[in-house]
Structure formats: C-alpha cells, structure tokens
C-alpha positions in Angstrom: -26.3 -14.3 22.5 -23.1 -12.2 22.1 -24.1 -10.6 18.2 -27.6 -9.8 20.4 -25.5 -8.0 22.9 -23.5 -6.3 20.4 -27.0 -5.0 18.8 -28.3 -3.6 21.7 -25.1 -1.2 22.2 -25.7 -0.2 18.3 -28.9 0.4 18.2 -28.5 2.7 21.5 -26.3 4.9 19.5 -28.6 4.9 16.8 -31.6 5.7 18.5 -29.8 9.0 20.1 -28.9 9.5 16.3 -32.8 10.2 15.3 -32.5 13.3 17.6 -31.2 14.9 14.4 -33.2 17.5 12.5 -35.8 16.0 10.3 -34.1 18.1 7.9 -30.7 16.3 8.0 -32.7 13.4 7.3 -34.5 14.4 4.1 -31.0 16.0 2.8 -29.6 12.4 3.3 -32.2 10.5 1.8 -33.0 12.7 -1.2 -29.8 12.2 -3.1 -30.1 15.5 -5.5 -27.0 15.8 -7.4 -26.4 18.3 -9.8 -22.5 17.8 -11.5 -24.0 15.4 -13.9 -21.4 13.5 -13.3 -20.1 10.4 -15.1 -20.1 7.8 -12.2 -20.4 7.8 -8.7 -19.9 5.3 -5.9 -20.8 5.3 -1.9 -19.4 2.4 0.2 -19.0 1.7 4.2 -15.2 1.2 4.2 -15.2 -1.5 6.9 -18.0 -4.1 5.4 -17.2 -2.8 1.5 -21.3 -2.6 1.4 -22.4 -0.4 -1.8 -25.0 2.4 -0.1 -25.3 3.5 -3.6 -23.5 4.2 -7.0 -24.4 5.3 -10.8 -22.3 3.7 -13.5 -20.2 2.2 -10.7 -17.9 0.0 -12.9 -17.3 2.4 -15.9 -13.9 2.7 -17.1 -12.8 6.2 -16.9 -9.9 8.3 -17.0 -8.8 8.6 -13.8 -6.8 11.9 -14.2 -4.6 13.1 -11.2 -6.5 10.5 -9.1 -3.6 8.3 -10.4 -1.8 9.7 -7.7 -3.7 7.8 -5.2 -2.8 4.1 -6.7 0.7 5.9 -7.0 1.4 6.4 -3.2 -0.1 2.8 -2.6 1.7 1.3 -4.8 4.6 3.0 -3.2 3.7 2.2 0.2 2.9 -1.5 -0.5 6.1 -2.1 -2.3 7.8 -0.2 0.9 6.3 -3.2 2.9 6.1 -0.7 6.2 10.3 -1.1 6.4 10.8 2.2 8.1 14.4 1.8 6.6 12.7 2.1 3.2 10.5 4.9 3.6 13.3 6.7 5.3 16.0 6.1 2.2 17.5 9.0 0.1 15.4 9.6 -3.0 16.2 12.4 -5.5 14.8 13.5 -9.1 16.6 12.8 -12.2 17.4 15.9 -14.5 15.4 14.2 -17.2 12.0 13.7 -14.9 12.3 17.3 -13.7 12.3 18.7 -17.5 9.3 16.7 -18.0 7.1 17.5 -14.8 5.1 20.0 -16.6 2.1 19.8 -14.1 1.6 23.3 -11.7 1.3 21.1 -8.7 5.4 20.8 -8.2 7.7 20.8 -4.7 10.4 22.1 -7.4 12.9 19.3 -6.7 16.4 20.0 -7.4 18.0 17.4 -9.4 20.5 15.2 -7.5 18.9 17.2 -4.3 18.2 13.9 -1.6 15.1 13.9 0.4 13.2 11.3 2.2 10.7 8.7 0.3 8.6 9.5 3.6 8.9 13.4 2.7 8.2 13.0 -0.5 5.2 10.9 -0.1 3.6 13.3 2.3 4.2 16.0 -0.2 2.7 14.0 -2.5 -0.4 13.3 -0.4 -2.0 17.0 0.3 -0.4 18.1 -2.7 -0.2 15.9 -5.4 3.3 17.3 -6.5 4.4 15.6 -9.9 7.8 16.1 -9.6 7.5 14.1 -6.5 5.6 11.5 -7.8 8.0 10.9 -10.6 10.8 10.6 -7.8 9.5 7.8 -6.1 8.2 6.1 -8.8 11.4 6.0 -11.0 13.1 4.8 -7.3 11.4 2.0 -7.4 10.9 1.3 -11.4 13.3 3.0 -14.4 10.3 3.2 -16.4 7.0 4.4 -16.3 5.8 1.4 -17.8 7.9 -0.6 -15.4 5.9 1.1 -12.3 2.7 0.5 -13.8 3.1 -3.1 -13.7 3.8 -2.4 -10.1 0.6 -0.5 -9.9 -1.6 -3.1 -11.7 -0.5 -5.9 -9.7 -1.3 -4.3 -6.0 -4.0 -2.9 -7.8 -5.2 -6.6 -8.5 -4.4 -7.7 -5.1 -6.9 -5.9 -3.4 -9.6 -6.7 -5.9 -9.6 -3.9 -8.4 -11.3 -5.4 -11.2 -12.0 -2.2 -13.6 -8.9 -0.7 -13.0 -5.9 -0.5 -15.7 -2.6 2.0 -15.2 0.0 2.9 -17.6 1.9 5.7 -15.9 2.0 6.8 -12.3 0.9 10.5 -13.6 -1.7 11.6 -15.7 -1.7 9.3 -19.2 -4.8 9.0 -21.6 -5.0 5.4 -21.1 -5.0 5.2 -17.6 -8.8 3.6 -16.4 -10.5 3.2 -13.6 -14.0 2.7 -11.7 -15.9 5.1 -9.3 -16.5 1.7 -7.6 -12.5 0.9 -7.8 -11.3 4.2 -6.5 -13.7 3.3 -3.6 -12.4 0.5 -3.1 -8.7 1.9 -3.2 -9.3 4.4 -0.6 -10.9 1.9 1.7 -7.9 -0.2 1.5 -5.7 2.6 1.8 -7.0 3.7 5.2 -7.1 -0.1 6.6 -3.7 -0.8 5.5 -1.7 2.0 5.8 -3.6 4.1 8.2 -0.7 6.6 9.3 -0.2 7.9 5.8 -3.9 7.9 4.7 -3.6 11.0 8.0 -1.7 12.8 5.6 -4.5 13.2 3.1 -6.2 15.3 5.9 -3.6 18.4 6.2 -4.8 21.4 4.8 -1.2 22.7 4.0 2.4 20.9 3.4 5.8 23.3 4.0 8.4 21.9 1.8 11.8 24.1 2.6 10.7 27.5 1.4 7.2 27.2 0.4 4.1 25.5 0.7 1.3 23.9 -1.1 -2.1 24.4 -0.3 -4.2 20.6 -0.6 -7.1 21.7 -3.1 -9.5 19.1 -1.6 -12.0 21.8 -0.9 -14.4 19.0 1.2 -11.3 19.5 3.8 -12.7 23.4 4.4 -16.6 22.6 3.9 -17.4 19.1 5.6 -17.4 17.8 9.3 -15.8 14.9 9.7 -14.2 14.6 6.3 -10.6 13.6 6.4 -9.3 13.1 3.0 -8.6 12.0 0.6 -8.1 14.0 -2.8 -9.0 15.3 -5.6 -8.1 16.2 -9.6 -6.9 19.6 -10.6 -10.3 21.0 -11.8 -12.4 19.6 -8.7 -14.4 17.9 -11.1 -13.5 14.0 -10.0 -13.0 13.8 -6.0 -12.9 11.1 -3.4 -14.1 11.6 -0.4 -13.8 10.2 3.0 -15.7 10.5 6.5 -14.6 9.4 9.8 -16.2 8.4 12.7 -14.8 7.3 16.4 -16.0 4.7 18.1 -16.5 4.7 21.6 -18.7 2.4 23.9 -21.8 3.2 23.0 -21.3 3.3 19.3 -19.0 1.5 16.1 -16.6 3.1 14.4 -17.6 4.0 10.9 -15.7 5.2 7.8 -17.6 6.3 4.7 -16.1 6.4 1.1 -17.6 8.4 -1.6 -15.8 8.8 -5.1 -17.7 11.1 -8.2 -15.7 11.2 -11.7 -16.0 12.9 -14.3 -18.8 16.4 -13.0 -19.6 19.3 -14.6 -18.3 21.9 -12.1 -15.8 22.4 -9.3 -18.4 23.4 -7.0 -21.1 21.2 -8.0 -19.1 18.0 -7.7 -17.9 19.3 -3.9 -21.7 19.9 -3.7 -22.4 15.8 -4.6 -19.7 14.2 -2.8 -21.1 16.0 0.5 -24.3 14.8 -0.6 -23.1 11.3 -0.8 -21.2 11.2 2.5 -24.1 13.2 4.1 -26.0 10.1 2.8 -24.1 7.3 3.9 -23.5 8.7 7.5 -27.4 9.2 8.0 -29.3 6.8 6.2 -27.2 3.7 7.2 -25.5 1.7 9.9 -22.7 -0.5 10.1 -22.1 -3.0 12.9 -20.7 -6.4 14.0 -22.2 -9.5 13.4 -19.4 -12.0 14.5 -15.9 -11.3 15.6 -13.1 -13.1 14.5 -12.4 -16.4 15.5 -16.4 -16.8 16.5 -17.6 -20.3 16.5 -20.4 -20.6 13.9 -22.1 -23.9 14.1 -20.6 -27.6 13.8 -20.8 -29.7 10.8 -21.0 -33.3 10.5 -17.2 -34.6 8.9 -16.8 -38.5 7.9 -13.3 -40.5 8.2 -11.9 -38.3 10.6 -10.6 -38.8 14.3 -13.9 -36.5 15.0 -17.7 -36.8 14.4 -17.7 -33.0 14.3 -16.0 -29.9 13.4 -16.6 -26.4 14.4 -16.4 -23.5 11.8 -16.2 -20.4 12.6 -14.9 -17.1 10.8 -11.2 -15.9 10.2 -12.1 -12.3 10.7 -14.6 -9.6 12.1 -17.7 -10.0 9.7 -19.3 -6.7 9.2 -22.7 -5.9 7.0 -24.3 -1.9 6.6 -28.0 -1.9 6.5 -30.5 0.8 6.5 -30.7 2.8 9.5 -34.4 2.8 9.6 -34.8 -0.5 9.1 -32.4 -2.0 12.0 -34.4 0.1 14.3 -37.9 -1.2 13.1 -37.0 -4.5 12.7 -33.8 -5.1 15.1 -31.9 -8.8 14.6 -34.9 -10.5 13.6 -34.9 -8.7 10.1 -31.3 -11.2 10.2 -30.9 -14.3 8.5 -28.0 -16.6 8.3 -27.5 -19.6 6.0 -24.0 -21.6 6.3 -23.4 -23.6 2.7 -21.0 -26.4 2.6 -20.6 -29.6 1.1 -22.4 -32.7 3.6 -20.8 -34.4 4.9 -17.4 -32.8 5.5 -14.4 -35.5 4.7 -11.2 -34.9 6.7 -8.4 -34.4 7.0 -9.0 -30.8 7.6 -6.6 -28.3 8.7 -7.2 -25.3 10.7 -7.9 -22.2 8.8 -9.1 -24.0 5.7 -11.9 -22.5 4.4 -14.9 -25.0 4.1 -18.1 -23.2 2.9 -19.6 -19.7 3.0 -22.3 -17.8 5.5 -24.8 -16.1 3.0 -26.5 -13.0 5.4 -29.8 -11.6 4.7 -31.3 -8.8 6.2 -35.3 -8.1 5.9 -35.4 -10.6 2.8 -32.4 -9.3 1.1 -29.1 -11.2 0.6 -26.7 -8.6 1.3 -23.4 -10.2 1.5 -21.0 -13.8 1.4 -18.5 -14.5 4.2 -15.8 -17.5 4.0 -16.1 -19.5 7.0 -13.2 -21.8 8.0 -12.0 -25.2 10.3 -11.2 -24.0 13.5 -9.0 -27.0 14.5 -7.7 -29.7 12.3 -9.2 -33.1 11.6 -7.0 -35.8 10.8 -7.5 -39.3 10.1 -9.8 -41.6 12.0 -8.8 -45.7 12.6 -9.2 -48.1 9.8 -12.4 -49.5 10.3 -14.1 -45.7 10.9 -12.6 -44.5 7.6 -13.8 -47.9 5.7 -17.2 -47.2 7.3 -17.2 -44.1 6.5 -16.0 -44.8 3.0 -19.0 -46.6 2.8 -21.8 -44.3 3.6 -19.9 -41.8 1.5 -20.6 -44.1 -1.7 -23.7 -45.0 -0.6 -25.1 -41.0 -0.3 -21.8 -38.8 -1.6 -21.4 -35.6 -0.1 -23.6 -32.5 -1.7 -24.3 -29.0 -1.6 -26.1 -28.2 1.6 -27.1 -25.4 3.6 -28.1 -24.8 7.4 -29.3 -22.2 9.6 -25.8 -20.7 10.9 -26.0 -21.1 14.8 -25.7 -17.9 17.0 -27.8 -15.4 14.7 -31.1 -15.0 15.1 -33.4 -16.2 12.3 -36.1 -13.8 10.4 -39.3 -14.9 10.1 -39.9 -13.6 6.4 -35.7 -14.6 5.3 -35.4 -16.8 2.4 -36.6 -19.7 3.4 -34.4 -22.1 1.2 -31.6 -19.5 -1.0 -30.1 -20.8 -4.0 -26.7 -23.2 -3.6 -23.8 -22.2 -6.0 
C-alpha cells in the first residue's frame, strides 16, 4: 500500500535519528522551562499538530510581535504582484514625528524606497518607521489597516487574535497558539520573505541594523522568525530539509510574556529542541488520493470515489511510530449513507477522523473526485423510494488504503 511505502522511508530516517545522545533525548522530553512565562505554544507547521502548549489561547498583548501580522497583512494585500511590492513608498512627515520606537531605518520624509525594501527592513529589524510606511500605503489610518489585519488574520483561522494598530497599541491581543499559527502560514504562503527573518544583519544606505532574534546566534537549524524588544516574547522557527530518505519538517514555537531575555531564549530552544526530537511528521495520503467509494442513490453512478483535496499530514510521537509502526493507525471516513447526487467534483462530502494508538488526533475534509449527475427517470424514482423508505444518516466506515489498529476506537462518536 503506497501510505505503507511512504512509512517505511520515514521510519528509516527515524531509526538513524535514535543514534543521538541519550542526553539530547532527556533534554527534549523533559520540558524545564524557567521564564515563567505567560503562555507558550509548540506546533509542526505542515500538519498544525499541537506538540505542546501552556495557556495556548490566552489573549495577550502581543507587543512588537504586531510586526509579524504587519508584514503579512502587507504581503497578502500585495497578492505576490511583483509590480506591487516593487512600487515607490515613502514616510509622511507626520508618521516620522511619531515613530518614537529605537528600532528605526530613519526614513526621510518624501524620500521613495521600495515596499520590497522596506519590508525586508522590517523583517530582521522591525524598524517602525518602516512599518508605518507601508502600512499608511495601503490604509490612511491606523485603524483603517487594522481592519486589513483582522480580516487576513481571520482568513487563516486566527481565532484569539484582535489588532488595532500595525505597531505596538495596548489593545492589541493575541494567542501563543495564534502567533503559531501565523508563522506557519507565513512560511507556507509567502516562503521567499519568511527567508528574510533569517539574516542576522540588514544594510539600509549608511547603516545597519542588527536582527535581535538572539535564537539566530544560539540554535541549529533555527531560521527565524522574531522577537519583542526585551526578548521576553519570541517566536521561533526550525527547519528541516527533506531528502529521500527523510520529510521535510518545520517546527514553530512561540513563548509570551517571560521573565528574562535570556531565560525565554533558553525556553523557546527548549521547545524547538522538543518538537524536533520527540516527534515525527509524515504523509498519510497525498493529494488527490483515492480514499474509498461510497454508495450514492439517483445518480448516473452506483458509486463515487472520495478522496482528499490536499496532502494530509499528522505528527505523532517519535517513540511510538517506531514501536508500533502503521498499525497504531486508524481511519474512520464519516458521511451521510447513502450519498444523493448530483455531486460535483471537489465538493466536500464527509470527513476522515485519524487515530493513532487510540488517540483521535486530527479531522481531514474528504471530497467527490468526479461529478455525479442525474440518473434516468425510473433509477431516480427508485431510488427516491428506498430513500423514504430508510433516509440517509450519519455513518462511518473503515477509510480504505490505511491500515487498521487493532486497539483504535472501535465505533468513534458521529457529529
């Protein structure tokens, strides 16, 4: 089975992985953090699994972490145009008065520069004379930006996340789990500027600014993304390459709110040290997989095949996939039975529920992966029929392709 076959080249690279110091492992699983921080969050960026998190959904001040939701909100309203990110944008005399913050590319008013420039300024920086630029290029006011912000912010499922200003503002709020979640989309969607976050140092014409990221200096494998002026609240990010033996992976870690500079760069290496050692990520289904096939009634078919839009990817524990292998998997399709056409292709018509050694551990939506239009007369008045006879209900079935665990839920609630 091909999700077998994708196992075995997984677990290969794992296995070479226990070679590590026994050491490694104990730092990693003994999560000893000492910034007494006020939340925390760790997440595998490509499945969006939590590995683990403390008050992950408290509103909190975000600080200069704005900045982050500022350049994506930027980027996203940029669309990718390279005509866009390449226009002329100066600051207004009035923002430069009011950038008060030390972290400043000293902008002359009226002076043109690039939105690309600026952005990457912005990035290993965190320049608020910048950030007040491009913002007021794109919105007069602050509060006109911010709607900006909260709507891409809602778009990619920010749910404990409200902005009032691109900068620093006492009623800005967000989550350790939200910034987490920012990051991640961040690096998916605009991957060429989430490089920038990486650079040590920018040169803007005469000087430069040094990124105060400190994870950049003290971490393997970290490359971004930033962090407030005190070093107190910091997101974190660890990349690494995939080759043929082994997945990609990128880990997100975001602390808010910690007691010291060097204690907080202390937990966030803690948490990525974690996330990289005590759990693995891999491929269960590709997209455009067939999953199983479904009965569907007054249709010009007896079946239909669903399968899944896009790669489906779940994080367990390291120690566990190697113990137990696939047959800690289960997979449970839910639909309504019978399906009723018409159906078009790409329509979403039910869910696979995944569970791994007796755990549910995530929902995917599975879709029609041709259409289904109407059958003759006299099969749709048959059909009709049986429908009113037994109408269609909540069901669920063993998704075909994944191998089945033993000790899985044997019948998982319906909603």
């Amino acid at each position: 089975m091909r999700i077998f076959s994708r196992f075995l080249i997984v677990l290969a690279a794992i296995l070479s992985m226990h070679a590590l110091p026994a050491a490694a492992h104990a730092a990693g699983r003994d999560l000893v953090m000492t910034s007494s921080a006020q939340a925390w969050a760790l997440i595998d960026a490509t499945s969006g699994f939590v590995m683990n998190a403390h008050n992950k959904d408290k509103e909190i001040n975000p600080g200069e972490l704005v900045h982050l939701m500022t350049l994506y909100t930027v980027l996203d309203a940029a669309g990718g145009d390279k005509n866009a990110l390449n226009a002329s944008v100066s600051i207004s005399a009035a923002d430069a008065v009011r950038s008060v913050n030390g972290r400043r590319l000293y902008l002359v008013p009226g002076e043109p520069h690039a939105l690309k420039t600026l952005l990457h300024g912005i990035a290993v920086s965190g320049a608020e004379d910048a950030i007040l630029a491009v913002s007021s290029h794109f919105a007069e006011k602050d509060e006109d930006f911010a709607k900006l912000m909260n709507e891409a912010a809602a778009r990619i499922g920010l749910t404990h996340s409200r902005f009032h200003s691109p900068t620093v503002h006492p009623a800005n709020r967000t989550s350790a789990l939200d910034m987490a979640r920012l990051a991640a989309a961040f690096k998916k969607n605009f991957p060429q500027a989430f490089s920038w976050f990486s650079e040590k140092e920018f040169v803007f014409t005469t000087h430069s600014l040094r990124n105060r990221n400190l994870l950049l200096w003290r971490a393997s494998g970290v490359d971004g993304v930033m962090s407030n002026a005190e070093n107190t609240s910091i997101v974190g990010s660890w990349h690494r390459d995939g080759n043929k033996t082994i997945m990609p992976r990128d880990v997100i870690a975001v602390l808010l709110g910690g007691s010291r500079s060097d204690a907080a760069t202390a937990d966030v290496q803690t948490l990525l040290q974690h996330g990289r050692l005590q759990y693995e990520t891999l491929r269960l289904f590709s997209a455009g997989d067939l999953i199983t096939k479904i009965d569907i009634l007054t249709g010009n078919r007896e079946k239909l095949e669903v399968g899944t839009p896009q790669d489906i990817w779940v994080t367990v524990n390291r120690q566990d996939i190697v113990s137990r292998g696939m047959g800690g998997f289960k997979t449970l399709f839910e639909y309504m039975s019978p399906a009723v056409a018409p159906v078009k292709t790409g329509e979403v018509v039910g869910r696979l529920r995944v569970y791994f050694m007796n755990k549910h551990i995530g929902d995917f939506d599975l879709v029609a992966m041709h259409d289904v239009g109407p059958g003759s007369f006299l099969s749709r008045f048959v059909d009709s029929v049986r429908l009113r006879m037994k109408p269609a209900e909540a069901a669920s079935e063993p998704a075909a392709g994944a191998q089945q665990a033993e000790d899985a839920p044997k019948s998982p609630s319906t909603k």
